[in-house]
N, C-alpha and C positions, 0 to 999 in steps of 0.2 A: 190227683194231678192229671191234665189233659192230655192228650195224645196230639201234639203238635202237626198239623196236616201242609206238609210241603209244596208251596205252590209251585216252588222254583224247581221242584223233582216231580213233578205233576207235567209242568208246563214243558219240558224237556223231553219226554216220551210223549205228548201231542206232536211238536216238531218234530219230533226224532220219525212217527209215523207221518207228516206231511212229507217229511223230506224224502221218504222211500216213494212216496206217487211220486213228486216232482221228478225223481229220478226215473222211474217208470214211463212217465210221460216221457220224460227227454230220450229211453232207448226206445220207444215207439216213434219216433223223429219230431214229434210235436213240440212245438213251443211251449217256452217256461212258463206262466200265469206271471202279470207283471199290477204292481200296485203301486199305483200313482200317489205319492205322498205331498200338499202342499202344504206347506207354514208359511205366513204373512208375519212380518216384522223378524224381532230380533230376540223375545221375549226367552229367561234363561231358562224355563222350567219346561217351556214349550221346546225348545230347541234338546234338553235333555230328553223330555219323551218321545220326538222323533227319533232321535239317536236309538232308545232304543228298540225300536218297530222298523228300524230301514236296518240295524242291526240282524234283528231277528227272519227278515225276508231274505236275509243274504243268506243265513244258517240253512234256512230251508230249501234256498234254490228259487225263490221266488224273486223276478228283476223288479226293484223299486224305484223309479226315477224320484229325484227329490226336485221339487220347483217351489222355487226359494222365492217369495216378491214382499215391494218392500211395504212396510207398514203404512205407505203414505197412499196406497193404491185404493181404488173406490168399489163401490161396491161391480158399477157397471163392468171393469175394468177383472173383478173380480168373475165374472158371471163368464164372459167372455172365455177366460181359461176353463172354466168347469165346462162350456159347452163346448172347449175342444177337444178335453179328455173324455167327454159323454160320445163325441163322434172319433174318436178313435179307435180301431177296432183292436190294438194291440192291448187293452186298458182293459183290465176284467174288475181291478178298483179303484176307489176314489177314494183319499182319507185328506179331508180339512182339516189340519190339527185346529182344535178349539183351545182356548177364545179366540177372537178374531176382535181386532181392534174396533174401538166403541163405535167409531163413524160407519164401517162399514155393519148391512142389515144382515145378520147371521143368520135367521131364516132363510130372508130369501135363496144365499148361496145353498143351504143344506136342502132346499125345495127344489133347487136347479140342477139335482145331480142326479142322473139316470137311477134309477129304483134298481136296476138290475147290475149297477155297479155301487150301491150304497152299503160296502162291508162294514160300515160304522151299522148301521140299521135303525138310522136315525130321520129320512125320508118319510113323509105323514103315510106315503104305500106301504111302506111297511111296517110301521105299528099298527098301522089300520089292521092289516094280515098277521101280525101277532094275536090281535084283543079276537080278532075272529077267528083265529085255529087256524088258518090258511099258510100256503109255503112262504117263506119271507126272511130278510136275512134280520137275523136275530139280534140286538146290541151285546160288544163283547161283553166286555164284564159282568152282568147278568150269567151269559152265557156258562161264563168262568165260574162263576158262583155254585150253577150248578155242577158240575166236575170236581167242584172243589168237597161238596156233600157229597157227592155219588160215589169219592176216591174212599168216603169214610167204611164204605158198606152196610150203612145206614139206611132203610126202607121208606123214600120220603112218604111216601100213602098215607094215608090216615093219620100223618104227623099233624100236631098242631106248629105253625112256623112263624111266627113275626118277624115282618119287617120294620125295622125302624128306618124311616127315610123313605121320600114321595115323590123325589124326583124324576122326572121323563126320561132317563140315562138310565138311573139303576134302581131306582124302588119300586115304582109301576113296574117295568117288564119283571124283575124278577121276582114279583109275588106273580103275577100271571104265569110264569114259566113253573111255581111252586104247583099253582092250582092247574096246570095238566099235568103235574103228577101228582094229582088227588092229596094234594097236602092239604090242610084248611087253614087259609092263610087269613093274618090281620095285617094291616096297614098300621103304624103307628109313625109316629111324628115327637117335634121335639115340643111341642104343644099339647101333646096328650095327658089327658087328667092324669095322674097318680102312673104313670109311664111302668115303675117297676112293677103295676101288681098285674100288666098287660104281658111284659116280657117273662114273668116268672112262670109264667103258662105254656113258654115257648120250648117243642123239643127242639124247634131248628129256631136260631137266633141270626137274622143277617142285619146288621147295625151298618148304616148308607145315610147317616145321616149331617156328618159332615161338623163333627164336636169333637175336638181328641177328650179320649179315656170316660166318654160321657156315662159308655155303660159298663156299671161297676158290679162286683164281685154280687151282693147284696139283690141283686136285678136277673141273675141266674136262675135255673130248675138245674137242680144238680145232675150231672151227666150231658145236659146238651152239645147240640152241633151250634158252634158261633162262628160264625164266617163275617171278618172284620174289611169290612171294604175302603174304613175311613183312612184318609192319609192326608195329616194336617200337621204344621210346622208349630212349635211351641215356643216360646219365650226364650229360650236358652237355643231358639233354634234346630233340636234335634226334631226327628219325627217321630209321630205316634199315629196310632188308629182309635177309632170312634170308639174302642174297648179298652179296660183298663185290663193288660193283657198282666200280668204279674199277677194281678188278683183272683182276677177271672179263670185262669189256666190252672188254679186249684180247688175251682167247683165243677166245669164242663166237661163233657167227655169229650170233646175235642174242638180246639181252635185252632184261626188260621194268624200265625205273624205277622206283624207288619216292622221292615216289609218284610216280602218273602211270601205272599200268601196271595190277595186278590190279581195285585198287580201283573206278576209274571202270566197269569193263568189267560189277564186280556189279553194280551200282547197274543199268546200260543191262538188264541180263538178269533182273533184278528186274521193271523194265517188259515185257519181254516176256512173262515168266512169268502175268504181271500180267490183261497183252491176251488171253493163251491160256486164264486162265480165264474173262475175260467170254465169248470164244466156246463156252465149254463151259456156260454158261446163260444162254445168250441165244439166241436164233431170229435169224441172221446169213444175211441176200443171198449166194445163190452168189458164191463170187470172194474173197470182203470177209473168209475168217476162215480164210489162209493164213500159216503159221509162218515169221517173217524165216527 
């Protein structure tokens, strides 16, 4: 039986340590770190996950304005607000909630956002300075991913790791973030020939593929780390992840719930990302503008 890895008790002592800066910051007289949160439209599932990221920035101390416009708004119209909060100097981030309604071009807006306030780390600057090793704000949930391995005490090195799922959010950066920590990572997808005899090879399993319960018991190396990133609504409407967690959780040595497991862990690495670009424009007291 697995050893259930708590993201929501993970992600809780990340904030708990961002909130002791923020507070350190504020008795050095400095201003809070503030993160400029926009959603466009009215969309319900988007509106839930700002909830809980303007949530989460209040836990910590960090100011979130929310600018709310309406789904009818154009792209130009759009660009315009990014380039006020790119010239605002109270603004250390920027968070688009994604999707963005079809008309308007979601590149363009995610290309228009200062590199140096891009906490999503979704900016082509900084993937570029991911794939090349360079400083760069890192996409959360990747981020998260690894926190969620490292909590196992688990040596990623010389692990072999598959990813399943290829997407420029979380399957590219977090095999990249696996292979600087000397994992030997594979790429896999939901088109890969014969999928199980790729994953049964995997000590670290991260499944990002976006299939509920797609990877089953039978797809395991017994003992692995599965870190379930999937979160997708079923037939009867409840939710599941990309893993068949019932099955799975009596061959791996440790997996993460859904929920309860990727989710919380972005949100916590959101604020971090958050904190590390106030330190990157603000004049910060030796000591006080050190990376959890």
């Amino acid at each position: 039986m697995s050893k259930i890895i708590d993201g929501k008790a993970l992600s809780v002592s990340v904030k708990d340590s961002i909130r002791g800066k923020v507070q350190e910051l504020a008795s050095k007289g400095l201003r809070r770190p503030c993160l400029a949160v926009v959603i466009v439209g009215d969309d319900p599932a988007s509106r839930s996950y700002v909830k809980g990221k303007v949530s989460a920035a209040e836990y910590v101390g960090i100011d979130s304005p929310l600018i709310e416009l309406p789904a009818s708004i154009t792209t130009g119209e759009l660009l315009a607000e990014v380039q006020r909060l790119n010239a605002d100097p109270s603004v250390d981030g920027i968070l688009i909630q994604l999707p963005l309604p079809e008309h308007v071009d979601e590149n363009a807006v995610l290309d228009a956002i200062d590199p140096s306030k891009d906490v999503d780390g979704f900016h082509p600057s900084n993937v570029a300075a991911l794939w090349l090793g360079r400083p760069c704000f890192v996409p959360c949930t990747p981020l998260g991913v690894i926190k969620l391995i490292e909590s196992t005490g688990i040596d990623i090195k010389g692990k072999n790791a598959v990813v399943v799922g290829r997407s420029n959010i979380v399957g590219k950066p977090v095999a990249k973030l696996l292979l600087d920590r000397n994992a030997t990572v594979t790429i896999a997808h939901s088109r890969t020939v014969d999928l199980a005899s790729v994953t049964r090879q995997a000590d670290i399993l991260v499944a990002a593929v976006g299939r509920p319960r797609m990877i089953t018991a039978d797809m395991i190396k017994p003992g692995a780390v599965v870190i379930d990133v999937g979160i997708n609504r079923t037939a009867d409407g409840k939710l599941a992840g990309d893993v068949d967690f019932e099955a799975v959780s009596q061959v791996a040595g440790f997996i993460t719930p859904v929920p309860g497991g990727a989710g919380p862990m972005t949100i916590a690495m959101l604020m971090e990302n958050t904190l590390q670009a106030f330190y990157s424009h603000s004049i910060v007291p030796e000591g006080l503008g050190v990376r959890s």
